[in-house]
N, C-alpha and C positions, 0 to 999 in steps of 0.2 A: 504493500500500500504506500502511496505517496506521502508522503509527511508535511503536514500545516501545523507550524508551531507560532504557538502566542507566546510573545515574553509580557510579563506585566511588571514593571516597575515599580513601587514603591518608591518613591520622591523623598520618604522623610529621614535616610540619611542626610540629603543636604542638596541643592542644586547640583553643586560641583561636584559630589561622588555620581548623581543620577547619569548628569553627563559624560561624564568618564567611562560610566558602565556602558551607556548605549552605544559609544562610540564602538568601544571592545568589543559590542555585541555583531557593529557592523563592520569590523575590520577582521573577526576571529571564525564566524559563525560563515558556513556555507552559504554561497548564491544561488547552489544549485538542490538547498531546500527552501521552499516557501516561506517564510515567516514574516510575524509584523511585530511591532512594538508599541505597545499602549503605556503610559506613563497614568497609574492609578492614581488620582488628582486627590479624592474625599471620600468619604463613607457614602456621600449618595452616590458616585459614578460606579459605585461596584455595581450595583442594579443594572446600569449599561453594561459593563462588562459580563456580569454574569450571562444577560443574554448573546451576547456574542461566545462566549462559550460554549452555551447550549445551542446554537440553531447555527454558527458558521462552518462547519465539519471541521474542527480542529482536532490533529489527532494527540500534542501535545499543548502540554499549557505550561509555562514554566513559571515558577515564583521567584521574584528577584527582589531579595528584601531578607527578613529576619524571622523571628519562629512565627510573629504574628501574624504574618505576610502568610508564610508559609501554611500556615494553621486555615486560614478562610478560601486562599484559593485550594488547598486540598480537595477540603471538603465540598467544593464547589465542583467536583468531579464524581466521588462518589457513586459508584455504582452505573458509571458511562465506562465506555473503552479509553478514554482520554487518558495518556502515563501526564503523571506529574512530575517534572521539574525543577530544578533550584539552583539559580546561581547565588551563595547565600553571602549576605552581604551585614549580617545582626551581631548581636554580642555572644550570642550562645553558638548558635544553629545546629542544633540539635539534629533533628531530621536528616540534613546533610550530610552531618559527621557520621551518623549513625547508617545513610547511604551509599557512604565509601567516595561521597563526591570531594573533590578539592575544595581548600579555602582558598584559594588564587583563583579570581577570578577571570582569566585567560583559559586557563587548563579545567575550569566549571564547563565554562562556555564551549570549550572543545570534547568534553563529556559529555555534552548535553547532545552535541552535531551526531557522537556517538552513537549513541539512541540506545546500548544495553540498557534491559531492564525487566524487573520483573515483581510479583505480583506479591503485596503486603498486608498484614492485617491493621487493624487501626480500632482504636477503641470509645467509647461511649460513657459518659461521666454527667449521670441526671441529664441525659440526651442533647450534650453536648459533645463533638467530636474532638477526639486526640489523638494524635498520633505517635508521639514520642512518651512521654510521662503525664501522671499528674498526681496532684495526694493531698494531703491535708498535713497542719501541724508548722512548721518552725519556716520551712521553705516556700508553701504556702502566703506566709504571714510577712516574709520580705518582697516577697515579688508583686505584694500588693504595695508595700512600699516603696521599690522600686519601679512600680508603673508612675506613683505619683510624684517621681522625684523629675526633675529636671534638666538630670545631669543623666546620661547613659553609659554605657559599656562595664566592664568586667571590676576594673577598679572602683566607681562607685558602686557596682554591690556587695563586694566585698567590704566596703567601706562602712555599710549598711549591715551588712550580713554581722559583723563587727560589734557595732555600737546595740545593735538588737540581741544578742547574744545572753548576755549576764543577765537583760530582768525577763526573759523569755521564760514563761511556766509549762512545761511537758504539761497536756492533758489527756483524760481519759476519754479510751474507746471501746464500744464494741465492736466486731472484727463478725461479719457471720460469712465463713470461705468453705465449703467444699464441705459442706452438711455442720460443719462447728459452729459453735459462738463462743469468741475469745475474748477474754477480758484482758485490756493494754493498759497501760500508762505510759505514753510515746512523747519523743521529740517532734517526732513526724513518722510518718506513713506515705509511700511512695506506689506507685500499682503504675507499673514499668511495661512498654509493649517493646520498644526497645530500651538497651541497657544504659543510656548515659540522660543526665538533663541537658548536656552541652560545654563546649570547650572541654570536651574529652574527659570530663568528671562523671566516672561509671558508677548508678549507686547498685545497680542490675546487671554487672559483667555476664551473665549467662544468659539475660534475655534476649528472645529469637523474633524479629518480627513476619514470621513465617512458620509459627508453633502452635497457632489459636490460642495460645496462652500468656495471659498478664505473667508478671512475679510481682509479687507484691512485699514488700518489703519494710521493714516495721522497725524502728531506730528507738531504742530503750534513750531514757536520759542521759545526757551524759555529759562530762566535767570537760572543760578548757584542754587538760591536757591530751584525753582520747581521745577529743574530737578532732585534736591537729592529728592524731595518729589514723585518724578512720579519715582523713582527707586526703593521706598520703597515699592508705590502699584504694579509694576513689579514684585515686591518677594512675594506680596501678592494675586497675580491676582487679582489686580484690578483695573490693567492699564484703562479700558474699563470706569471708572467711575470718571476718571480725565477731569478737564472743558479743556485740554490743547491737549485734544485727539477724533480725528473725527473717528468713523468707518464702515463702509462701509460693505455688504453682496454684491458678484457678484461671478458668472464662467467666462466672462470676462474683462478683464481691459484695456486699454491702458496709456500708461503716458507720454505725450512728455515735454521735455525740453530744452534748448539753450546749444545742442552740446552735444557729445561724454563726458561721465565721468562713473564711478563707478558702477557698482551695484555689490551685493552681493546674493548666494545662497546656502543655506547649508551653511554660513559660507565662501562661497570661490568665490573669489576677481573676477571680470573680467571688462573689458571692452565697453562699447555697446553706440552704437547711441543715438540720439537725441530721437525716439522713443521706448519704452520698453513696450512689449505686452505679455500680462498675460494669460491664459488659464488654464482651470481646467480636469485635465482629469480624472472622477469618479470611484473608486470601479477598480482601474487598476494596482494594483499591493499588491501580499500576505506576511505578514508579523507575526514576531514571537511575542507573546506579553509574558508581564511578570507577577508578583504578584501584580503589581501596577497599571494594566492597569484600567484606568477610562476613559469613552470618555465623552465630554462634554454633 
């Protein structure tokens, strides 16, 4: 089949990266495939784009931006033949990392001309989509203050992740996974479709996103000094083999908790009730992979 790829832009790195990227996009990217380039202006032109997704027969869509980016044009696929895309351009990118695509945007863009790819699960959180992580608890509760911050990239949320740390109180949960109900007292709870949140920080080293299965992953309290040690096995995937860490195989989860707070997906902040319900939905959505790709 001939190939129509959409690049969609993301602007709110800054004019002058936007322009950088598109430039690369036309100097890198084959002339002898079709493609167009849309520069995502606002929250209302996604409605236009959307329908040009669904009715101009594209057979890729690519998301050029960060996990948010990446998070809404996904799921704007869903369940169509359309593979998705990513030259990633954010402070995490997750997805990407976790697709084996490059973070040089040259060598994305020459992945993408590639066209390998194959076929992922993605998951469902109070009928919200995600595709890389999401959870509740300590990671949650920064990223809601890192959406509100003003300052972006890796150094302010560490900066944040930082100063939030010492009056942060672990709370309790119920956990109902695979016929149980566990009772927790957690930093946080992670339910991983793949293994890292981003910038190569794995809390789910052995997650498969071609297994039908979350890991769900469950982080006991824990003091200043294990917690630099459970960050170093993070970089080394080998969160999974810390005494400070429970984790769990299920397609689905429930979580209840005392009231309305946080949770996190892709990276992005929202809101949700006392109860948070998980679902895996297999082998549902095509994606591009890179030189790196390894699945567990």
């Amino acid at each position: 089949m001939k190939r129509h790829v959409l690049f969609i832009v993301n602007p709110n790195a800054g004019k002058k990266i936007s322009d950088k990227i598109i430039q690369h996009i036309k100097t890198h990217f084959p002339t002898s495939i079709n493609y167009l380039i849309i520069i995502w202006q606002d929250r209302n032109h996604f409605t236009e784009i959307l329908r040009a997704i669904q009715n101009d027969g594209y057979t890729d869509v690519v998301a050029v931006g960060g996990d948010g980016t990446v998070n809404q044009i996904a799921k704007s696929i869903i369940g169509t033949p359309i593979r998705l895309g990513i030259v990633p351009i954010g402070s995490g990118n997750g997805l990407a990392r976790s697709l084996g695509l490059s973070m040089n945007i040259e060598k994305a863009i020459k992945e993408i001309a590639h066209g390998r790819s194959i076929t992922i699960d993605y998951g469902i959180v109070n009928d919200r989509p995600f595709f890389c992580t999401s959870g509740l608890g300590f990671d949650a509760h920064i990223g809601h203050l890192f959406a509100t911050s003003s300052n972006r990239g890796l150094k302010n949320y560490i900066r944040i992740s930082l100063a939030e740390y010492r009056s942060y109180k672990p709370k309790h949960y119920t956990i109902h996974i695979n016929g149980q109900t566990l009772q927790r007292k957690a930093f946080l709870i992670t339910v991983a479709n793949a293994g890292q949140y981003g910038n190569d920080v794995y809390i789910a080293p052995q997650a498969s996103m071609q297994d039908g299965l979350f890991h769900v992953v469950v982080l006991q309290p824990v003091g200043f000094i294990s917690a630099v040690g459970l960050l170093a096995k993070t970089l080394r995937k080998k969160a999974h083999t810390s005494a400070l860490v429970e984790t769990f195989t299920a397609s689905e989860v429930k979580i209840t908790r005392n009231g309305s707070d946080s949770i996190h997906f892709d990276g992005e902040p929202a809101l949700e009730g006392e109860v948070v319900s998980y679902k895996i939905m297999p082998q549902a959505i095509n994606a591009i992979i890179g030189d790196k790709w390894m699945n567990p």
